[in-house]
C-alpha positions, 0 to 999 in steps of 0.5 A, spaced: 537 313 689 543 314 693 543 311 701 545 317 704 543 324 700 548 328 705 554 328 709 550 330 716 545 324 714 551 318 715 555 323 720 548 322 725 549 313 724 556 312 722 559 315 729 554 311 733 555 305 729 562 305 732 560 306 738 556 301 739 562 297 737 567 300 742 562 299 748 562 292 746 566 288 751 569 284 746 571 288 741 573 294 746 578 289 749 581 287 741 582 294 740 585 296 747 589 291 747 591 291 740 593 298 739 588 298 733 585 304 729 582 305 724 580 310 719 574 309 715 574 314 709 566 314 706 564 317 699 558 319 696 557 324 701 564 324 705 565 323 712 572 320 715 572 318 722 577 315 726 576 309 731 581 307 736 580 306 743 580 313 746 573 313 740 570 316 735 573 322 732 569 325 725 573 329 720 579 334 722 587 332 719 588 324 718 590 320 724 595 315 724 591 309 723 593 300 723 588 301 718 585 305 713 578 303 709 575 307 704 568 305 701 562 309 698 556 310 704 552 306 700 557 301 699 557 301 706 549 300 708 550 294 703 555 292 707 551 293 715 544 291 712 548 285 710 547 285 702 554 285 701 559 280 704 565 283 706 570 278 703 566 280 696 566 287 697 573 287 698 575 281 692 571 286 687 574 293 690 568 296 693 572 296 700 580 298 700 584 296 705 590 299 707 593 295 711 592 288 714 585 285 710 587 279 714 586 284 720 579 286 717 577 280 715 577 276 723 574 282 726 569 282 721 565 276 726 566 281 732 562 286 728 555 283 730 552 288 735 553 294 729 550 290 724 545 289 728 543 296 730 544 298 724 537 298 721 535 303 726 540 307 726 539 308 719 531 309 719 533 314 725 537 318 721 532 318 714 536 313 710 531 309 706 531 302 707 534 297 702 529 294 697 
């Protein structure tokens, strides 16, 4: 059974995820004082978003991003619950970067608060939790 059974399912926690990360002052400060942006495209259900420092932006026409990462919704609640390891995930395909991976892979340490509230966000939102 899927993670996520709709699009506004992963649209009520994917935005807030990033959020949280925005808010986080060291990982605000890397992507103000980078320029980075990145466009996250889920599948199974589709969701895009675009994070940069302005925020989040859900849906509407592809931005110009530094990075693009595409993966399956329920490739991406294996990924915050931990039970995929970003560097496995990309070795075997299930996350496609375009762009920097190097880029990827040294924020990935920064990425902590996310990680640690994402098992509330997706328990709020319905999403039920991995066995």
């Amino acid at each position: 059974m899927p993670a996520f059974t709709s699009q506004a399912q992963a649209a009520a926690v994917f935005p807030q995820l990033f959020e949280i990360l925005l808010e986080d002052p060291q990982f605000g400060a890397i992507v103000r004082d980078r320029g980075l942006s990145v466009r996250f495209v889920h599948t199974k259900p589709d969701l895009q978003l675009h994070v940069d420092a302005d925020g989040v932006r859900v849906g509407g026409p592809p931005a110009p991003a530094s990075l693009t990462i595409t993966m399956s919704c329920d490739t991406a609640d294996a990924l915050w619950t931990g039970r995929l390891l970003m560097p496995v995930a990309v070795a075997t395909g299930r996350i496609r970067i375009k762009g920097s991976v190097a880029t990827v892979v040294e924020f990935v340490p920064l990425l902590r608060p996310a990680f640690d509230r994402y098992p509330e966000l997706a328990a709020a939102a319905g999403v039920p939790a991995a066995s």
